[in-house]
TORPADO-169800 format. One record per residue (C-alpha): x, y, z; residue in one letter; residue number from 1. Coordinates in nm, 2 decimals. Last residue first. Layout:
((X,Y,Z),"A",NUM)
...
REM end
This chain:
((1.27,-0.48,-3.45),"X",89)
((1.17,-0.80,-3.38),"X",88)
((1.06,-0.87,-3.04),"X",87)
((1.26,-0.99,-2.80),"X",86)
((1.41,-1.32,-2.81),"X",85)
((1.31,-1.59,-2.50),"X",84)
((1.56,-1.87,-2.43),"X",83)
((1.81,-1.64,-2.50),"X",82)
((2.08,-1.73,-2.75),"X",81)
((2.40,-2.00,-2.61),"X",80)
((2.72,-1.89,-2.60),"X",79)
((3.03,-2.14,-2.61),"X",78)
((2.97,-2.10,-3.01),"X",77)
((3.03,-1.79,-3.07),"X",76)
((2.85,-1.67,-3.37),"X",75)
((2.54,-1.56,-3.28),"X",74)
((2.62,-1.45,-2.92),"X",73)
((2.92,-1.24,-3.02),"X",72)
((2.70,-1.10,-3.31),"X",71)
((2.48,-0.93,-3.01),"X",70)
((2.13,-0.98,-2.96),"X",69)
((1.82,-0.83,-3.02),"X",68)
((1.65,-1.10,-3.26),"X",67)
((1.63,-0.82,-3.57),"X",66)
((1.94,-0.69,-3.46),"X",65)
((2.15,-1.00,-3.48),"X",64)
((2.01,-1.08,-3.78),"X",63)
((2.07,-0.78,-3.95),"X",62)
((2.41,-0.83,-3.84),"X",61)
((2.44,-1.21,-3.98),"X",60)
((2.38,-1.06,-4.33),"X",59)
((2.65,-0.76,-4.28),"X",58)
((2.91,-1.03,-4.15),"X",57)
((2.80,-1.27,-4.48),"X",56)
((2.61,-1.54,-4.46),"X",55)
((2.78,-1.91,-4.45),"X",54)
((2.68,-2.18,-4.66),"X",53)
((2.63,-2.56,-4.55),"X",52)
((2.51,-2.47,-4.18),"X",51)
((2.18,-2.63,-4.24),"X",50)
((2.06,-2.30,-4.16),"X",49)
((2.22,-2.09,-4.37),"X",48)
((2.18,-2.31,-4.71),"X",47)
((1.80,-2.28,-4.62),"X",46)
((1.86,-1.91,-4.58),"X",45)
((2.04,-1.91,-4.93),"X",44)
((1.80,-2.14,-5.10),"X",43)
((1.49,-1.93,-4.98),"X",42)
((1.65,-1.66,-5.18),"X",41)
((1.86,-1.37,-5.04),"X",40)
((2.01,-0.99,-5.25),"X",39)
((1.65,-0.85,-5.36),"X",38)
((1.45,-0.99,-5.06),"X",37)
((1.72,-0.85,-4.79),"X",36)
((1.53,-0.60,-4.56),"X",35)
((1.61,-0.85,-4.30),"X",34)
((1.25,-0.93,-4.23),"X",33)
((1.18,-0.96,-4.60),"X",32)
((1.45,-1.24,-4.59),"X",31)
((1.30,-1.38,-4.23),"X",30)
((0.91,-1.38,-4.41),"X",29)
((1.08,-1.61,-4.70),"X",28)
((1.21,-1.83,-4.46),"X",27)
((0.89,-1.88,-4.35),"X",26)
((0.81,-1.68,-4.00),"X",25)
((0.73,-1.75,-3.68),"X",24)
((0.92,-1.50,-3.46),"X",23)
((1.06,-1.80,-3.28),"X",22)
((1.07,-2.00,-3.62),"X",21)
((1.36,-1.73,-3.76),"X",20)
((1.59,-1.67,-3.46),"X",19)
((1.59,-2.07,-3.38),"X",18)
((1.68,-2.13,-3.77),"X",17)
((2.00,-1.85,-3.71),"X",16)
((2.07,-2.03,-3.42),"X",15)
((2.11,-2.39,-3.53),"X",14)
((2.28,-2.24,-3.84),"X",13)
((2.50,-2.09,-3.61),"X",12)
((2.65,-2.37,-3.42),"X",11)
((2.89,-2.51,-3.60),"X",10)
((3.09,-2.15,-3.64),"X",9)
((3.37,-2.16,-3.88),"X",8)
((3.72,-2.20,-3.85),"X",7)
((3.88,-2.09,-4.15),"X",6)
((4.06,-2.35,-4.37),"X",5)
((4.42,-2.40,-4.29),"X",4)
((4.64,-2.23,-4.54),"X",3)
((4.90,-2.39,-4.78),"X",2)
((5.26,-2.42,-4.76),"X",1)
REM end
């Protein structure tokens, strides 16, 4: 028997775009945000938020803290983000 693939989020990507041009930055301004330029290229945020490549739980964490709000709200889809983020952290 095989495994059913794991149920991703369609949301997030959506999100994860709406955290980024809120603050207005490039993607390359949201990798330095999150601390990550020597692990993330533009590819991999692009990937993000097109929702064809998934960041890890310690990626989508830095996210969630830079935008000051909790993983549930990034990655459960029945949740919707703030219409107005705090500031970045």
């Amino acid at each position: 028997m095989g495994r059913a693939a794991r149920e991703r989020p369609r949301r997030l990507g959506k999100k994860l775009r709406k955290i980024r041009t809120e603050f207005g930055l490039s993607q390359n301004g949201m990798i330095r945000a999150l601390g990550l330029t020597e692990r993330l290229s533009q590819e991999n945020v692009s990937a993000y938020e097109r929702g064809t490549r998934e960041p890890s739980l310690l990626v989508l964490l830095r996210y969630a803290r830079i935008a000051g709000v909790s993983m549930e709200e990034l990655v459960d889809d029945k949740v919707n983000l703030p219409e107005k983020l705090p500031a970045i952290r």
